[in-house]
Backbone as a printed PyTorch tensor [residue, N CA C, xyz], in Angstrom:
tensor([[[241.8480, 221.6310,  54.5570],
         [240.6400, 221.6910,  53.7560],
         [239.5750, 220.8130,  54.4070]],

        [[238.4740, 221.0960,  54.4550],
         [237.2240, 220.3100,  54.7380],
         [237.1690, 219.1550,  54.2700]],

        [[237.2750, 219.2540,  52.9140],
         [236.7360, 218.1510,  52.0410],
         [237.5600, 217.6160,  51.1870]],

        [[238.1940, 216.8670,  51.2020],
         [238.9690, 215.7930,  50.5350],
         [238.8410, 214.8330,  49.3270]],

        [[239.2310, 214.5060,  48.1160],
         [238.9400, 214.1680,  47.0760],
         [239.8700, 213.5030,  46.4990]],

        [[239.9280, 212.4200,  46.1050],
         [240.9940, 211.5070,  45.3770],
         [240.3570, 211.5260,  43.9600]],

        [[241.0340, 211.4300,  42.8150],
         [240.4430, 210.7510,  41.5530],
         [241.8910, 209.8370,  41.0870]],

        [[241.3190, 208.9650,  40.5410],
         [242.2660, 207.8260,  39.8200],
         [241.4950, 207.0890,  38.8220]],

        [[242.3810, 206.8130,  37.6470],
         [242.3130, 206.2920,  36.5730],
         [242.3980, 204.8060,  36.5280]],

        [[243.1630, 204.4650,  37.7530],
         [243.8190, 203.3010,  37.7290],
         [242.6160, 202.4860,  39.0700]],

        [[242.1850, 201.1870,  38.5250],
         [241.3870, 200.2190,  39.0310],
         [242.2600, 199.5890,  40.7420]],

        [[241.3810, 199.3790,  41.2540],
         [242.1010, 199.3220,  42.7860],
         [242.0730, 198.0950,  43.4220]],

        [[242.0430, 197.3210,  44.3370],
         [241.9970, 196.5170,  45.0340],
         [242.9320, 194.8110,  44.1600]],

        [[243.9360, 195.4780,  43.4450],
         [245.1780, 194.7290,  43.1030],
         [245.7420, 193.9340,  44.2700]],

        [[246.0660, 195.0780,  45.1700],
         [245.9800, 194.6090,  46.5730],
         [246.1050, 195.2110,  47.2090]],

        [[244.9720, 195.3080,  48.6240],
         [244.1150, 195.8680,  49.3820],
         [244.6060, 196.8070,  50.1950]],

        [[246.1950, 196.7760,  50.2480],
         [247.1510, 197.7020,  50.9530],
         [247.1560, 198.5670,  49.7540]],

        [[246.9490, 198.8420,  48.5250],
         [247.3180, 199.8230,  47.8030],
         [246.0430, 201.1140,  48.4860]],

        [[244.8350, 200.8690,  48.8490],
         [244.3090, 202.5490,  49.0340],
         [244.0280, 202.3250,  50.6430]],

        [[244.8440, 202.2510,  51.1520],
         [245.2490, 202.1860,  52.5990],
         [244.9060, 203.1280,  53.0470]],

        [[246.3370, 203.8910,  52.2790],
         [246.5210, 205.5290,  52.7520],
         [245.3790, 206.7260,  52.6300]],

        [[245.1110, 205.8370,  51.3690],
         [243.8930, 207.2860,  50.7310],
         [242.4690, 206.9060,  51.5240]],

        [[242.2670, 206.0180,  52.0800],
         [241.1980, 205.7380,  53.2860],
         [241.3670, 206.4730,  54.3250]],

        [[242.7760, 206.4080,  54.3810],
         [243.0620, 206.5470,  56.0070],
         [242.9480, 208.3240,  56.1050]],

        [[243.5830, 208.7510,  54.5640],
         [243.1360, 210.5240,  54.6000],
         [241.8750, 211.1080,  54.6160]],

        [[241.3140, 210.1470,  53.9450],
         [239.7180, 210.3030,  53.7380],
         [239.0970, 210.0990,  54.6550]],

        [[238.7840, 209.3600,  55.8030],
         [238.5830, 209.3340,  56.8570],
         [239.0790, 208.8540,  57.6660]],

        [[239.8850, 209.8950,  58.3690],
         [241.2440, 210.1100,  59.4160],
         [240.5870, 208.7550,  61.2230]],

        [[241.2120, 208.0260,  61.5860],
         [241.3270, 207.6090,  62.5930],
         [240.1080, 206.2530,  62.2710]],

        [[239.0210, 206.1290,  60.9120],
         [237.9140, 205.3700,  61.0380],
         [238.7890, 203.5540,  60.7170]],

        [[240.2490, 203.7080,  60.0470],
         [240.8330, 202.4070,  59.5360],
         [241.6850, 202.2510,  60.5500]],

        [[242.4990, 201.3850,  60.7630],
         [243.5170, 201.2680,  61.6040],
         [244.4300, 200.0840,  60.8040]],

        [[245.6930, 200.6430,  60.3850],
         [246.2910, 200.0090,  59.8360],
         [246.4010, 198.3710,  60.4880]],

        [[246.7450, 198.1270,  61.8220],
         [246.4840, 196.8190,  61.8970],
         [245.8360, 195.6400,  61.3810]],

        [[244.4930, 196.1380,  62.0900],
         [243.1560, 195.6700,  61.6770],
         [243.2260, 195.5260,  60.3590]],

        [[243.1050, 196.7130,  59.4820],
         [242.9270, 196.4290,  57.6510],
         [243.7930, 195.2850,  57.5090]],

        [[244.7600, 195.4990,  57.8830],
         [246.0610, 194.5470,  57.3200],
         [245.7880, 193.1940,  57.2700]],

        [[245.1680, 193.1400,  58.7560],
         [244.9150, 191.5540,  59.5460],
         [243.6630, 191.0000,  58.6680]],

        [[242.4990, 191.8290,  58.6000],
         [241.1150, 191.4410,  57.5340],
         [241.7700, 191.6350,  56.0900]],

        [[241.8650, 192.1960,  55.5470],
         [241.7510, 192.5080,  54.1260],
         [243.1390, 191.7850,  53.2220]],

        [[244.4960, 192.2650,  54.0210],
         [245.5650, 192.3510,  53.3330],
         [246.8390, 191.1170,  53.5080]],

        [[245.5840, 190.1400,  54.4000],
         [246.4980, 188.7600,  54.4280],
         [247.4180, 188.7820,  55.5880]],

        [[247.3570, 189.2920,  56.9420],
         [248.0810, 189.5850,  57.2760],
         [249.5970, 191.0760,  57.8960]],

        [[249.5240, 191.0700,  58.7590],
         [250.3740, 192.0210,  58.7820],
         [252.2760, 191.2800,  59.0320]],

        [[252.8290, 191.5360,  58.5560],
         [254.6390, 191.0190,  58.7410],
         [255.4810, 192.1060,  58.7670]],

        [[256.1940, 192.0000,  59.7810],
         [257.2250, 193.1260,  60.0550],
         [258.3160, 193.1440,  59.2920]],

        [[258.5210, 191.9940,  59.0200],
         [259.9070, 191.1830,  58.2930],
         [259.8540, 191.3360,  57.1490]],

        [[259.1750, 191.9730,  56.3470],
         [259.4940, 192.0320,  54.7860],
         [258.2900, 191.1200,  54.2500]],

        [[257.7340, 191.6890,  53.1590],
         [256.8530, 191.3540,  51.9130],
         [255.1510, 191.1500,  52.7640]],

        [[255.3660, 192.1300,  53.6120],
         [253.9320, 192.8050,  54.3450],
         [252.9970, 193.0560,  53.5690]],

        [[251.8980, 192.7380,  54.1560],
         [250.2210, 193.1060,  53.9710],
         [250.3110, 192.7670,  52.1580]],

        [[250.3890, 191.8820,  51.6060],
         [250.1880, 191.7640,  49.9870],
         [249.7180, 190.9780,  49.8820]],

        [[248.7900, 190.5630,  50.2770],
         [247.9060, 189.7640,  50.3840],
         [246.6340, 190.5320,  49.8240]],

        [[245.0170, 189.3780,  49.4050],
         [243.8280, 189.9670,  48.9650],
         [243.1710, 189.1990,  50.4590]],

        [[242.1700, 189.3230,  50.9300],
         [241.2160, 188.8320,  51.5720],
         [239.8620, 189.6290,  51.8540]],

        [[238.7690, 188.9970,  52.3580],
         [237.6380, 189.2470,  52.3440],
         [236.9450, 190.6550,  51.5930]],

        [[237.4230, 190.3930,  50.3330],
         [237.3690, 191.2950,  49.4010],
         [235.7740, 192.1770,  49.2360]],

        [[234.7410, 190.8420,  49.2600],
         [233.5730, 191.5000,  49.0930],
         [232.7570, 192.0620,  50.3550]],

        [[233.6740, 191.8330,  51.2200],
         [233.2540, 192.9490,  52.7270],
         [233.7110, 194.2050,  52.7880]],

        [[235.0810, 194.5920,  51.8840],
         [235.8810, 195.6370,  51.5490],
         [235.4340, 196.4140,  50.4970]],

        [[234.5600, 195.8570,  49.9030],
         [233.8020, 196.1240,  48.7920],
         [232.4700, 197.3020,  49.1230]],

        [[232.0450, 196.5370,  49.9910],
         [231.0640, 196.9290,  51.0040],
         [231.1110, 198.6060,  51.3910]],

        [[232.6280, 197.9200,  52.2220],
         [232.8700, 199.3120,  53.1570],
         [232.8960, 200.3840,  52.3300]],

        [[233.7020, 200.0720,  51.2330],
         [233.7670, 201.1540,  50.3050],
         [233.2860, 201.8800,  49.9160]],

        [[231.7040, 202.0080,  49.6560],
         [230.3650, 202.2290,  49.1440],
         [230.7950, 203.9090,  49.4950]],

        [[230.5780, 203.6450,  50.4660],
         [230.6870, 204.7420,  51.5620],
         [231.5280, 206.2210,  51.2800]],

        [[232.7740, 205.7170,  50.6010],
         [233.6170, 206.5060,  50.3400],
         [234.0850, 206.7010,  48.9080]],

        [[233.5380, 205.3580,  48.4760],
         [234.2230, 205.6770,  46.9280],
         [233.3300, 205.4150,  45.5710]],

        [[233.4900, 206.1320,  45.2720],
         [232.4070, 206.2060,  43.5770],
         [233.5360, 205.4100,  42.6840]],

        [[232.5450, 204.3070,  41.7670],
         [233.1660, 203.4340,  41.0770],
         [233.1420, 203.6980,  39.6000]],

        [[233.3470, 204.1970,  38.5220],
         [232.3750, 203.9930,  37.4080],
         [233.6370, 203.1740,  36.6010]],

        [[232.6550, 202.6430,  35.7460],
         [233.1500, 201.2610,  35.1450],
         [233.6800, 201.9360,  33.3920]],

        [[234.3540, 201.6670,  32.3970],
         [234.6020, 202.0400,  31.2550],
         [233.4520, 202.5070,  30.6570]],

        [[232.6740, 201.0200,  30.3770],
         [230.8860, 201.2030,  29.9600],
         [229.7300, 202.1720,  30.4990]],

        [[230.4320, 202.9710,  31.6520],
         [229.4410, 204.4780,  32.4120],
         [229.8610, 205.5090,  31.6960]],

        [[231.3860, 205.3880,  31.4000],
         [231.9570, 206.5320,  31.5400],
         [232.5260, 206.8750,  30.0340]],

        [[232.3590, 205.9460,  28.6950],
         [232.5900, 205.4880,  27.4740],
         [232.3110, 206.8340,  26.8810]],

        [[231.2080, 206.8910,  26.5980],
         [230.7360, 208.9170,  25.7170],
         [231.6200, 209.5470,  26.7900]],

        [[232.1850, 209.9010,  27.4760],
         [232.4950, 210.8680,  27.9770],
         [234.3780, 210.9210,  27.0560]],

        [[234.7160, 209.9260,  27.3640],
         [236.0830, 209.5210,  26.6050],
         [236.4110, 210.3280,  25.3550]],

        [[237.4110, 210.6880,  25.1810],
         [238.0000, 210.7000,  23.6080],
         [238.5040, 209.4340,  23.4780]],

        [[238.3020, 209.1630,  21.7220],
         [238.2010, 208.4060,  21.0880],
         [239.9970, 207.8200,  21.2520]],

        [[239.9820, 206.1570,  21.7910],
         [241.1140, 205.6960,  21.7910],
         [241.5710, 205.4850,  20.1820]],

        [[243.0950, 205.8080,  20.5740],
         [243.8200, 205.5880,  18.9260],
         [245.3380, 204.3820,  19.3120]],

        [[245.2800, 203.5920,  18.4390],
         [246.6550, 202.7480,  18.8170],
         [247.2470, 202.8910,  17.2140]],

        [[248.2850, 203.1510,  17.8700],
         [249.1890, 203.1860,  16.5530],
         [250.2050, 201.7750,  16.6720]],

        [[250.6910, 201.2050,  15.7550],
         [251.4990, 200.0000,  15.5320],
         [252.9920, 200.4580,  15.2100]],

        [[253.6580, 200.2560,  15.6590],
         [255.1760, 200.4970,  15.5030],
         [255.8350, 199.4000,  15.3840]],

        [[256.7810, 198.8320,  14.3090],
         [257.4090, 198.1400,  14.4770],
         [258.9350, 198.6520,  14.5520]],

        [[259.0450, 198.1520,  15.7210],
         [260.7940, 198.0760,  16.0250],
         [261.8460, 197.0480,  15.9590]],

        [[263.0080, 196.6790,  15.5910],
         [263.6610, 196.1360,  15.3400],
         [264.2040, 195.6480,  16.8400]],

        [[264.4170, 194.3980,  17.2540],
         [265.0710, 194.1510,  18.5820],
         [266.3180, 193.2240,  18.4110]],

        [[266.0890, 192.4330,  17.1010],
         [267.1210, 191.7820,  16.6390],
         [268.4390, 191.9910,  16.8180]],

        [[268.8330, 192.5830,  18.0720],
         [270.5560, 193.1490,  18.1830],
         [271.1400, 192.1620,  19.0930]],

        [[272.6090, 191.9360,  18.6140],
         [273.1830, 191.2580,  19.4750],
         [273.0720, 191.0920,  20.6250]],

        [[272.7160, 192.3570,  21.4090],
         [272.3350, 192.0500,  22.9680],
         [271.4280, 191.4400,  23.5860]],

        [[270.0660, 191.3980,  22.1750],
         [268.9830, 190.7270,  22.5610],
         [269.5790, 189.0230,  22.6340]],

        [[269.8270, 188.9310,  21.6840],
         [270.7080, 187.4030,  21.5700],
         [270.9400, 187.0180,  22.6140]],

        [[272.2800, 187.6120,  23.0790],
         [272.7560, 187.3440,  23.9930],
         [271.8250, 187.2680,  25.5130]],

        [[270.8390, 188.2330,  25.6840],
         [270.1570, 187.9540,  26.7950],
         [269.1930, 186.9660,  26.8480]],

        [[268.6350, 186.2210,  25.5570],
         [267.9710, 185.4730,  25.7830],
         [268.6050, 183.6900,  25.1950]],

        [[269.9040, 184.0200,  24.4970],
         [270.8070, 182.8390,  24.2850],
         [271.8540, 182.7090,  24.8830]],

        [[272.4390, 184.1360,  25.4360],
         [273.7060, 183.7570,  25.9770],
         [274.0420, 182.5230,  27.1570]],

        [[275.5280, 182.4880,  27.7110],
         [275.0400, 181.3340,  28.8930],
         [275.7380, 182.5810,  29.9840]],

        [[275.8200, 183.6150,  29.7620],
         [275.6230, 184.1900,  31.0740],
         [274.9650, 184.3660,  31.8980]],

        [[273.7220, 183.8390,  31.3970],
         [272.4410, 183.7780,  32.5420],
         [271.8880, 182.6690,  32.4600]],

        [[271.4740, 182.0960,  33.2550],
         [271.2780, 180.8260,  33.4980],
         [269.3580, 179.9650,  33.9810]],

        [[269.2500, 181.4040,  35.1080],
         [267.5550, 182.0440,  35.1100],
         [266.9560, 182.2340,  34.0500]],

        [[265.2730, 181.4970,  33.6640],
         [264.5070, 181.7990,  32.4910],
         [263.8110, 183.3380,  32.9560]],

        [[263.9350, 183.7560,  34.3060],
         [262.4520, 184.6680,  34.2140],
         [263.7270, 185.4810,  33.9610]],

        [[265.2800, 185.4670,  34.1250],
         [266.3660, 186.8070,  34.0590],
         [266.5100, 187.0290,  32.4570]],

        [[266.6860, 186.0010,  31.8050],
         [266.2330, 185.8350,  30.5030],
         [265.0730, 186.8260,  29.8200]],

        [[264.4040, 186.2870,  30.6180],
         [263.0480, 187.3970,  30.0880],
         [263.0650, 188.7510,  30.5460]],

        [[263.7620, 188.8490,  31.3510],
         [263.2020, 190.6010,  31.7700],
         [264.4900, 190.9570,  31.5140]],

        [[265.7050, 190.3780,  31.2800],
         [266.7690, 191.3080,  30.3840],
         [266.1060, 191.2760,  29.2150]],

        [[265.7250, 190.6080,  28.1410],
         [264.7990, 191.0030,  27.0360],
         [263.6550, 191.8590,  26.8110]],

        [[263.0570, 191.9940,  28.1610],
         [262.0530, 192.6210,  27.8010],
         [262.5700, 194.4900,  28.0170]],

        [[263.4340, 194.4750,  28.7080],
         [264.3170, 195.8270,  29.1170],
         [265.0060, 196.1710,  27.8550]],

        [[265.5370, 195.2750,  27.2730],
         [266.1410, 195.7880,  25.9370],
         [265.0130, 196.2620,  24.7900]],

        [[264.0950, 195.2240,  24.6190],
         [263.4120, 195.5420,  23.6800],
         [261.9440, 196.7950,  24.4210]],

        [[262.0850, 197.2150,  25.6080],
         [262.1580, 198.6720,  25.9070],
         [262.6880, 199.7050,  25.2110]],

        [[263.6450, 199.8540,  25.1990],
         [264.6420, 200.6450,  24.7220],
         [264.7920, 200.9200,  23.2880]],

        [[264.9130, 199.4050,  22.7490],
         [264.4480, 199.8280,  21.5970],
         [263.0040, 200.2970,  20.6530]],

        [[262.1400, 200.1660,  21.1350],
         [260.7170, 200.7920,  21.3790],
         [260.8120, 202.0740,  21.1190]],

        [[261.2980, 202.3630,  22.4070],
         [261.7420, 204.0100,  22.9740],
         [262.4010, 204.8020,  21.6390]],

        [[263.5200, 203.9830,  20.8400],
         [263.5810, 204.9170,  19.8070],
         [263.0320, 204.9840,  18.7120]],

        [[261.7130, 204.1260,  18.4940],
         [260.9880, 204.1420,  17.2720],
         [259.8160, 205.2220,  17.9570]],

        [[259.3740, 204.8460,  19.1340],
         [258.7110, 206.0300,  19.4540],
         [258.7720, 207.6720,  19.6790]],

        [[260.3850, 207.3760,  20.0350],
         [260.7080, 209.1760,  19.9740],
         [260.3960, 209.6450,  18.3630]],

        [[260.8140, 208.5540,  17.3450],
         [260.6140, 209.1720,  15.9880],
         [259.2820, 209.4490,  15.6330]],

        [[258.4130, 208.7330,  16.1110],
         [257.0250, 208.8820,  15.4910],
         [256.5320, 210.1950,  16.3720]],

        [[256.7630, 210.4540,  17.8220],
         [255.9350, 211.6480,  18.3090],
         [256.7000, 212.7660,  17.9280]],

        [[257.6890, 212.3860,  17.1680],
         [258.4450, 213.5600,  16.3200],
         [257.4600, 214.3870,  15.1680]],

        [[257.3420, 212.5970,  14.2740],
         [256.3490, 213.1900,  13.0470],
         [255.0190, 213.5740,  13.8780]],

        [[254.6660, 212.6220,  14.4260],
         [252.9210, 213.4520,  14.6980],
         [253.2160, 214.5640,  15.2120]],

        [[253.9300, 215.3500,  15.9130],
         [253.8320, 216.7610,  16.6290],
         [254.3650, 217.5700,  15.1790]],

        [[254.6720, 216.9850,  14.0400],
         [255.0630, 217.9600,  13.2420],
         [253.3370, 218.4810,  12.4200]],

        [[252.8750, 217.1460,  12.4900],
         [251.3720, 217.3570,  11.5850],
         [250.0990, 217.2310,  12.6280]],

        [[250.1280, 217.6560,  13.9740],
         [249.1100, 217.7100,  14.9110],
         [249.2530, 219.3410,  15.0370]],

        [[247.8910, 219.7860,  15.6150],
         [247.2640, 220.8540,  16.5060],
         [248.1240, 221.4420,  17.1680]],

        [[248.0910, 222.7070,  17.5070],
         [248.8220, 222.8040,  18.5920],
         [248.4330, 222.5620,  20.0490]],

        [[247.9070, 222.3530,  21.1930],
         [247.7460, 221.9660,  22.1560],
         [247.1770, 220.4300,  22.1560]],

        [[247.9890, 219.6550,  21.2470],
         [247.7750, 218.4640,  21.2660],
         [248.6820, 217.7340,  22.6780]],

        [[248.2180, 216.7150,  22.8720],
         [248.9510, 215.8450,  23.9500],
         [249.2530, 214.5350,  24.0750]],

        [[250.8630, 213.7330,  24.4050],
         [250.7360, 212.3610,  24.2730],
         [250.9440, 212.3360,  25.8430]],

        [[250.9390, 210.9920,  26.0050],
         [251.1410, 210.3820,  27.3850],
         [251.7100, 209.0390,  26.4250]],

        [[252.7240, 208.7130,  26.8060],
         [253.6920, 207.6700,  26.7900],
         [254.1010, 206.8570,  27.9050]],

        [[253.9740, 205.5810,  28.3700],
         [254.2400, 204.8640,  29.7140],
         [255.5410, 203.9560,  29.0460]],

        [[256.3640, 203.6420,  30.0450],
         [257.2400, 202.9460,  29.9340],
         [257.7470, 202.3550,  31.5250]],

        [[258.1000, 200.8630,  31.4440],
         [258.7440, 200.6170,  32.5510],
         [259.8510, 200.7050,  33.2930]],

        [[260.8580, 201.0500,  32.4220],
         [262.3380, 200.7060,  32.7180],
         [262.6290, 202.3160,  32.7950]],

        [[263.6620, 202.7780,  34.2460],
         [263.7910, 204.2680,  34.5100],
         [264.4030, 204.4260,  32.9010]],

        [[265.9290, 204.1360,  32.6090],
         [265.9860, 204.1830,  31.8770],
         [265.5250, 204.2670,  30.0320]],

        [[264.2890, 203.7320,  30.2840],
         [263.6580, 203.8890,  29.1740],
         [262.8560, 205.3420,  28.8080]],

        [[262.0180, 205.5890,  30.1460],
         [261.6910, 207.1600,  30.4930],
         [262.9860, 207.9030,  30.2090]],

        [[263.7180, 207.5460,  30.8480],
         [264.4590, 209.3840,  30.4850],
         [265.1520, 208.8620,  29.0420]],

        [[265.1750, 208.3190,  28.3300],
         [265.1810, 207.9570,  27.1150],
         [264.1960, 209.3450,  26.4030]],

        [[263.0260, 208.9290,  26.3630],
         [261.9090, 209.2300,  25.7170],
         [261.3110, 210.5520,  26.5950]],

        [[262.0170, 210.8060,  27.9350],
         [262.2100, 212.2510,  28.3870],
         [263.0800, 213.5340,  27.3270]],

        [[263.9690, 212.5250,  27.8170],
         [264.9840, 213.4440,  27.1800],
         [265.0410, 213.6380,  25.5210]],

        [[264.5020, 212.3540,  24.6030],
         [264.4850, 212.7240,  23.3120],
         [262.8940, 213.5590,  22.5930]],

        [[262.5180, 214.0290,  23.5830],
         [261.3530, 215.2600,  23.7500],
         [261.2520, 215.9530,  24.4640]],

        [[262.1130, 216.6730,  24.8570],
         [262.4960, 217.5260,  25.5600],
         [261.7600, 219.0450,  25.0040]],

        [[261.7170, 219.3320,  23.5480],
         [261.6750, 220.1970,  22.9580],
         [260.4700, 220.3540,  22.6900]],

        [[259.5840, 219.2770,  23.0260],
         [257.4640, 219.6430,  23.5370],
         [257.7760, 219.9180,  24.7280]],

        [[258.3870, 219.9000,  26.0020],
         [258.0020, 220.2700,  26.8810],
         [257.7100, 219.1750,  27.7720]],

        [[258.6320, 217.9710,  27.1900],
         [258.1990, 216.4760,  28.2930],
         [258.5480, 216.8340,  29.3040]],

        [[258.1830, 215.6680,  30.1600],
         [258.6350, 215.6590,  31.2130],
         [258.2160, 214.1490,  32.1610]],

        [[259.0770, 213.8590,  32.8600],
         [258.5500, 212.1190,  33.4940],
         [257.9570, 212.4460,  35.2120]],

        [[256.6500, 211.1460,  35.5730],
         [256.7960, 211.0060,  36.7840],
         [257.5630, 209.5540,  36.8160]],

        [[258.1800, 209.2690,  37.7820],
         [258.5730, 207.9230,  38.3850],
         [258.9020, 207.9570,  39.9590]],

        [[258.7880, 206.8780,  40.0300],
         [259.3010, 206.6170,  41.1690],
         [260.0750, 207.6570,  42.4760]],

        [[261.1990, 207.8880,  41.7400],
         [262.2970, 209.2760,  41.8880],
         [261.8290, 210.4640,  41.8370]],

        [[260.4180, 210.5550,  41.4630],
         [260.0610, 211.8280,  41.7980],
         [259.5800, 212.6040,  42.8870]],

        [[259.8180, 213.5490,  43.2310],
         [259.6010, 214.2500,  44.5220],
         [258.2710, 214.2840,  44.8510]],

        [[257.3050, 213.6860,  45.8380],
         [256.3910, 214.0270,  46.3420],
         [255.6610, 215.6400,  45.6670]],

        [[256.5360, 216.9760,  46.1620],
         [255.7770, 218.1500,  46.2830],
         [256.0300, 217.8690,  44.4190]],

        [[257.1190, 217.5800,  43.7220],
         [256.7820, 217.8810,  42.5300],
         [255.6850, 216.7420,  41.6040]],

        [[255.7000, 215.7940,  42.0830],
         [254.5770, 215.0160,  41.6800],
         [252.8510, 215.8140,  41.7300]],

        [[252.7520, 216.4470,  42.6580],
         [251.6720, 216.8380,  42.9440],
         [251.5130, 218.1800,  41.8130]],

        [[252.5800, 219.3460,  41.9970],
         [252.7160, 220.0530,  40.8740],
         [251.9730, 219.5880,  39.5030]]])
């Protein structure tokens, strides 16, 4: 194709190796992974935990102009449907939570925390399968949710207990050609 086009939802320069690639498609041979790496991304390391670095951000900023249209929430606000948050309370109070954040099998505070926060995933996951139960019983028909979750396990949780709208997950594990699908 001639002409090439990215859109994303998601805000960029987290770190500076994340639109590497989509530069480098967008205009083929003008970046050179080195170079970016060495200016922008802190460095290049062969050895593991490469280019994650931020640097000279507002020169990258610059370059960007060039290639990428920015619009901010506040441009793009009327255009939006109207955000809705719903409140769910879920119960996490289960022995396992206990145990991951009292037991002495773990000994690590941050392992502590992210076995807790994985459980009380999960349990999330089944207060939420119930509720997009009821709303799809009293919504539209070509209504739509989008549900995010971190833990694989928690997705195919909330894959699989909506199966019967027609879910379906991206992650990680998903195939390139079917991601694009």
């Amino acid at each position: 194709s001639p002409y090439v086009l990215f859109l994303s939802g998601t805000p960029f320069l987290n770190r500076p190796i994340e639109l590497f690639n989509l530069l480098d498609m967008a205009q083929p041979g003008k970046w050179s992974l080195g170079s970016y790496g060495t200016r922008y991304c802190g460095g290049f390391d062969y050895w593991g935990g490469a280019l994650q670095g931020a640097m000279n951000l507002s020169e990258l900023r610059s370059r960007l102009k060039s290639v990428m249209i920015r619009r901010l929430k506040r441009d793009v606000l009327e255009e939006l449907p109207s955000l809705q948050r719903v409140l769910l309370n879920a119960d996490v109070r289960t022995e396992e939570y206990r145990q991951a954040l009292y037991g002495l099998n773990r000994t690590n505070a941050m392992t502590k925390i992210m076995d807790a926060w994985h459980i009380i995933g999960r349990e999330k996951a089944k207060v939420a399968v119930d509720w997009v139960h009821d709303f799809f019983e009293q919504s539209e028909v070509n209504t739509k949710i989008v549900l995010y979750a971190h833990h694989i396990d928690v997705v195919d949780y909330l894959t699989e207990g909506l199966r019967e709208y027609g879910s379906f997950s991206i992650t990680g594990r998903t195939a390139p050609s079917v991601r694009d699908a």
